[in-house]
C-alpha positions in Angstrom: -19.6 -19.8 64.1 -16.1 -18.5 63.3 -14.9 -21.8 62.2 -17.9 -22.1 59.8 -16.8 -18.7 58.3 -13.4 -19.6 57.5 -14.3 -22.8 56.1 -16.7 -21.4 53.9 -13.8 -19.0 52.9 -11.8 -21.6 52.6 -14.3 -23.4 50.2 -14.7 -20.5 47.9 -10.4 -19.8 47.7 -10.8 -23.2 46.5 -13.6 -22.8 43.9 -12.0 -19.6 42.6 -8.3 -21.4 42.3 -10.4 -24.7 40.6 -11.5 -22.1 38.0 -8.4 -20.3 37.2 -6.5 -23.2 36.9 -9.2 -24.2 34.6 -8.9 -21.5 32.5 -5.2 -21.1 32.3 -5.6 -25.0 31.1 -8.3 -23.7 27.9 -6.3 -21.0 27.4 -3.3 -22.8 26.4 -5.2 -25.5 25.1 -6.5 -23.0 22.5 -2.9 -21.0 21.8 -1.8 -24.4 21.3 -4.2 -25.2 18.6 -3.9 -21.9 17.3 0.0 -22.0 17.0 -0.3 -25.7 14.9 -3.1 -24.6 12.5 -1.0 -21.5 11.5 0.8 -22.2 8.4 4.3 -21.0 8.4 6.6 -20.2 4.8 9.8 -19.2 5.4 11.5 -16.5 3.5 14.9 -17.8 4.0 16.9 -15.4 1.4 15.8 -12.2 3.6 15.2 -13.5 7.5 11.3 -13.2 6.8 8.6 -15.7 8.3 5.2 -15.5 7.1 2.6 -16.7 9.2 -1.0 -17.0 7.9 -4.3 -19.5 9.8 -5.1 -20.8 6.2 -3.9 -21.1 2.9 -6.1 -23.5 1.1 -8.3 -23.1 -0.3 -8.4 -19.3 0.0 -6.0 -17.1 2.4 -7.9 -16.7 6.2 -7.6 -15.3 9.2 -4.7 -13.4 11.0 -1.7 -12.7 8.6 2.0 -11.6 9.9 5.1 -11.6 8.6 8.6 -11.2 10.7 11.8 -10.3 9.3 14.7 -10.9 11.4 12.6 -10.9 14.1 10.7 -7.7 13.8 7.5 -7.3 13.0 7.4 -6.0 9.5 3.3 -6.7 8.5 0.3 -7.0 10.2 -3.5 -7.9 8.6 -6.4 -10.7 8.4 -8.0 -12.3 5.1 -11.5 -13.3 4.5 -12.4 -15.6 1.9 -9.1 -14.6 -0.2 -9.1 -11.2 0.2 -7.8 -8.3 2.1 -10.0 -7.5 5.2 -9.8 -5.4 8.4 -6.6 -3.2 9.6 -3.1 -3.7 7.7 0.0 -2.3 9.5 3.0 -2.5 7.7 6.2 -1.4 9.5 10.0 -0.8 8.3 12.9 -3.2 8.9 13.7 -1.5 11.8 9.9 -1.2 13.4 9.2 2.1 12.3 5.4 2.4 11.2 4.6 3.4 7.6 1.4 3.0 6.6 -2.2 2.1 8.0 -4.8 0.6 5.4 -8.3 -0.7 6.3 -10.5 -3.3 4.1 -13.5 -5.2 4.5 -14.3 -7.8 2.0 -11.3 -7.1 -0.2 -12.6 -3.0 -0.6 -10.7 -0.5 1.0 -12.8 1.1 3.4 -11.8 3.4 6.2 -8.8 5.7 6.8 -5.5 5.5 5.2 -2.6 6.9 6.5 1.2 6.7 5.5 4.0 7.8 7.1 7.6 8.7 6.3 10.2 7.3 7.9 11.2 9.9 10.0 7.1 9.2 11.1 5.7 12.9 9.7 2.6 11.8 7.4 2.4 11.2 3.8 -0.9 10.7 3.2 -3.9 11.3 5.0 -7.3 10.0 3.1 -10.2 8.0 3.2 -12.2 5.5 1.2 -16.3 4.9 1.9 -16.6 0.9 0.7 -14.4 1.2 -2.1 -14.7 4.9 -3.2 -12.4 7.5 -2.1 -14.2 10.0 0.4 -13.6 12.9 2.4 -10.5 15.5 2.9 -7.7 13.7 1.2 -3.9 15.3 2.2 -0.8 14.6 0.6 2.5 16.0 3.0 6.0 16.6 2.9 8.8 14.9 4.6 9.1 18.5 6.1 4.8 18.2 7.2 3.8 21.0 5.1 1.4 19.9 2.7 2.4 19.1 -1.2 -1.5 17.8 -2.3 -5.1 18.6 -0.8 -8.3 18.4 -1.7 -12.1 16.5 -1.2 -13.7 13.8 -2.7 -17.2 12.2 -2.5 -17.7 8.9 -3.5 -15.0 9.5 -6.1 -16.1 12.2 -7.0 -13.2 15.2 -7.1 -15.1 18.4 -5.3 -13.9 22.1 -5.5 -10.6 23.1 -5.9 -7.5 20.8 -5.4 -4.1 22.4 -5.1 -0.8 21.3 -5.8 2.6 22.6 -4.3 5.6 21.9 -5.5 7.8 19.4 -3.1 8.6 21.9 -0.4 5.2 22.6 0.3 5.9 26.3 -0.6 4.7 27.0 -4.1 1.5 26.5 -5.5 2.4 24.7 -8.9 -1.9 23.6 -9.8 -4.6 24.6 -8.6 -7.8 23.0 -10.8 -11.7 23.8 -10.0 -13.8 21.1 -10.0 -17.1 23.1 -9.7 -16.5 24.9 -12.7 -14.2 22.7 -14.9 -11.3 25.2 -15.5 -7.4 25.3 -14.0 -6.6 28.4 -11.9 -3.4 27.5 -11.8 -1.4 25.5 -14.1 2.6 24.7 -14.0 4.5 21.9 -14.5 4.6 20.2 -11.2 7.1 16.8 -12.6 9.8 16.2 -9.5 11.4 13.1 -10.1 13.9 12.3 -13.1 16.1 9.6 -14.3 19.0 7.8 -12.2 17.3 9.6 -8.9 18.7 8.1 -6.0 15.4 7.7 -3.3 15.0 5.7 0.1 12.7 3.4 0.3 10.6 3.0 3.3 10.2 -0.8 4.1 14.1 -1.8 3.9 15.3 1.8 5.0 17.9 1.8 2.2 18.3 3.6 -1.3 17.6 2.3 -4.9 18.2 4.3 -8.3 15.2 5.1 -10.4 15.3 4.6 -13.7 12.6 6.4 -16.2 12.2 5.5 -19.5 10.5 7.5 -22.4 7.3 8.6 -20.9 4.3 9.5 -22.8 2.6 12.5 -22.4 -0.9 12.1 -23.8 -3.4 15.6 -23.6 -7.0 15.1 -23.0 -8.6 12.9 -20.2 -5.7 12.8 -17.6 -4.4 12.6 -14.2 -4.4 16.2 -12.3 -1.2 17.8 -13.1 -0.4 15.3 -16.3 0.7 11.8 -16.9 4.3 12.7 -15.9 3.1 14.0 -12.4 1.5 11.0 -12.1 3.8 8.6 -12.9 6.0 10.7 -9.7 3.6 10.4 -7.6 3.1 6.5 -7.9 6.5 6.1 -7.3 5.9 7.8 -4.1 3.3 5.9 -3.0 4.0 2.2 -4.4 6.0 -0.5 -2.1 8.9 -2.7 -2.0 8.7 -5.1 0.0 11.7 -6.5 2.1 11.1 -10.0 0.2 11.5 -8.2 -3.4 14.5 -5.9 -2.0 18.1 -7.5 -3.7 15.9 -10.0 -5.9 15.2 -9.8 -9.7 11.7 -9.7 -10.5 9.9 -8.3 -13.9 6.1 -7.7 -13.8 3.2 -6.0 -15.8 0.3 -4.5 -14.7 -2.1 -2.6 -16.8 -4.4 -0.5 -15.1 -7.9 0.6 -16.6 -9.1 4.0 -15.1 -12.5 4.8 -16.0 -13.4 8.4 -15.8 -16.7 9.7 -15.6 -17.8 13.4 -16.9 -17.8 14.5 -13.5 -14.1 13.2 -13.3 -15.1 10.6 -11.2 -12.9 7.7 -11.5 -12.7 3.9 -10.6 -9.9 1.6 -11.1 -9.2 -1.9 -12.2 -5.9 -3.8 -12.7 -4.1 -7.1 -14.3 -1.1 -8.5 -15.0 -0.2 -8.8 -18.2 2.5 -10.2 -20.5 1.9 -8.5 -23.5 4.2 -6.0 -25.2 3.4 -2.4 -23.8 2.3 -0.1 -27.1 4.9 3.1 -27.3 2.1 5.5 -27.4 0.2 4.5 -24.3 1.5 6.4 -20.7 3.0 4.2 -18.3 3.5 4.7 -14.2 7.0 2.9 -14.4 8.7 1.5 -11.4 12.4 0.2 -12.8 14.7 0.3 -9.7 18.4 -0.7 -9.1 18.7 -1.8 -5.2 22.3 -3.2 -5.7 25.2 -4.8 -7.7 24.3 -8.2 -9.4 26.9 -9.6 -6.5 24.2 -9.0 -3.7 21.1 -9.9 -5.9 19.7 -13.4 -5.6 17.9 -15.1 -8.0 14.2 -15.9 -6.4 11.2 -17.9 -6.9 8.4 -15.9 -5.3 6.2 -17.8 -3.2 2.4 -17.0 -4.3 1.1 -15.2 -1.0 4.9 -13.0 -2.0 3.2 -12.5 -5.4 -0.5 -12.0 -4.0 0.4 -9.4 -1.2 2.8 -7.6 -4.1 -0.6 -7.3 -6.2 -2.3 -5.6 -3.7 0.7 -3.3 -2.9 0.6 -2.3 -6.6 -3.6 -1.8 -6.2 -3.1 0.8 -3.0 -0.7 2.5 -4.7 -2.8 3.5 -8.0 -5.9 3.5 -5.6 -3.9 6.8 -3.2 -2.8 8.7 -6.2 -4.6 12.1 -6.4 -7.9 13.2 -8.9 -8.0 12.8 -13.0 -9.8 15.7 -15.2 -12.3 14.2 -17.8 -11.5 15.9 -21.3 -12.2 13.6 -23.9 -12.6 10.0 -23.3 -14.0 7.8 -20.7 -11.9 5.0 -20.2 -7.5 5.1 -20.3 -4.9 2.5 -19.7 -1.8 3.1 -18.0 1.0 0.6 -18.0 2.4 0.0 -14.9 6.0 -1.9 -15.6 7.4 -3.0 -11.8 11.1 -3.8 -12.3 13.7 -4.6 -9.9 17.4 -5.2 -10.6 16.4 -5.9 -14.6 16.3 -4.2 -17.5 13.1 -3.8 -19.0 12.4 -4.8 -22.8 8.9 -3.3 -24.0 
């Protein structure tokens, strides 16, 4: 009796060991196939790998890009677009930013992050359309921006401090229409010297003439605006020390209720003197440490949506006079700009 118990023991130790070994054996069958049908573009000029399941002929599946390394961006594509969580970190591996999609919309909560990890943003967007309790902070924590929104729509009364989070520089009522407050609220100038999150190192801003347009506008004014884009667009570690000259124009389309909803392409075109502009002109360098760079197109493609995030996180705009405005959005690194 006892040696038909330990034999039957014996039997199932060997089923169980069968199995695992079987499974270890799929496992890495599957990692193996998974490793060669990733496609792999190497960034060479700044110790960055991109690794992506498919290329052609739309971006798929699980996206991540390493730079010396570290882990610098994390996300997934479905049928060419944006989809799921994207984590992008620092060059060092601090996190910055959290942005959720599905099907190319932002959808879900956004959060961003300073470098020494207080927030910058806290927000959310409902399939596309900016919802909720949206929170713009300091690098201090105190909050600079706040307000609601739902389904783009820009509820009761937003307020705007000025960059300590002390003073209350705007305050506009959405219910009734009318600004309680109303002060210039502008906090970045020309040859400013900021940090910028993703390489950890400074540039120099450079601001040409901005236009300041009255009617139909951004909260606080196109100036404000244009600050607060720089605040909240990218630059990459692949664009960081290159040259690179592109042109967006942005078409924000404001309803009476000052709902708003975005659209943006590049352009070539000569940008008319009398239409505002978000610039982003930026010196990382001297021309000694800048290389000359082609771009690869998922560079180019994940750039286009940084640009996107960035006009999509920027606070409410006040319906005046017009329905539809275009902002110029010139993004310039290590070039002078010609209009």
């Amino acid at each position: 009796m006892l040696a038909d118990i330990l034999q039957k023991k014996q039997k199932n130790k060997n089923i169980e060991n069968n199995m695992k070994i079987k499974l270890t054996i799929i496992l890495a069958i599957i990692s193996i196939h998974f490793s060669f049908s990733q496609k792999v573009e190497n960034l060479d000029y700044c110790n960055c790998m991109d690794k992506i399941e498919i290329k052609e002929p739309n971006l798929e599946g699980s996206f991540e890009r390493k730079c010396n390394n570290q882990v610098i961006e994390t996300g997934s594509f479905k049928n060419g677009e944006k989809n799921g969580q994207w984590i992008t970190y620092s060059k060092k591996g601090t996190l910055i930013r959290k942005v959720n999609y599905t099907d190319g919309k932002l959808n879900g909560k956004i959060e961003l992050f300073y470098l020494n990890s207080q927030p910058k943003l806290s927000a959310n967007f409902s399939n596309g359309k900016k919802d909720g309790k949206w929170t713009y902070f300091t690098k201090k924590g105190t909050v600079f921006i706040e307000g609601e929104f739902i389904l783009d729509k820009p509820i009761n009364i937003w307020t705007i401090k000025d960059d300590k989070g002390k003073k209350t520089l705007i305050q506009y009522d959405y219910a009734n229409l009318k600004y309680l407050v109303n002060n210039s609220a502008d906090f970045h100038s020309d040859n400013a010297i900021l940090k910028n999150e993703n390489s950890e190192e400074y540039y120099i801003l450079k601001y040409p003439n901005r236009v300041k347009k009255d009617g139909t506008q951004p909260i606080g004014g196109f100036y404000f605006g244009s600050d607060i884009f720089v605040e909240l667009v990218e630059v990459p570690l692949d664009y960081w020390d290159t040259y690179m000259n592109y042109k967006y124009k942005a078409t924000f389309k404001i309803g009476t209720d000052s709902s708003n909803s975005l659209s943006i392409e590049k352009i070539n075109d000569h940008m008319p003197d009398s239409t505002p502009i978000y610039p982003f002109i930026i010196s990382t360098n001297p021309d000694s440490k800048i290389k000359k760079i082609e771009h690869s197109e998922l560079s180019i493609k994940l750039l286009d949506y940084k640009i996107f995030e960035a006009l999509s996180f920027m606070p409410p705009w006040i319906y005046k006079d017009s329905n539809e405005v275009e902002v110029y959005v010139p993004y310039v690194i290590n070039k002078i700009l010609k209009y």
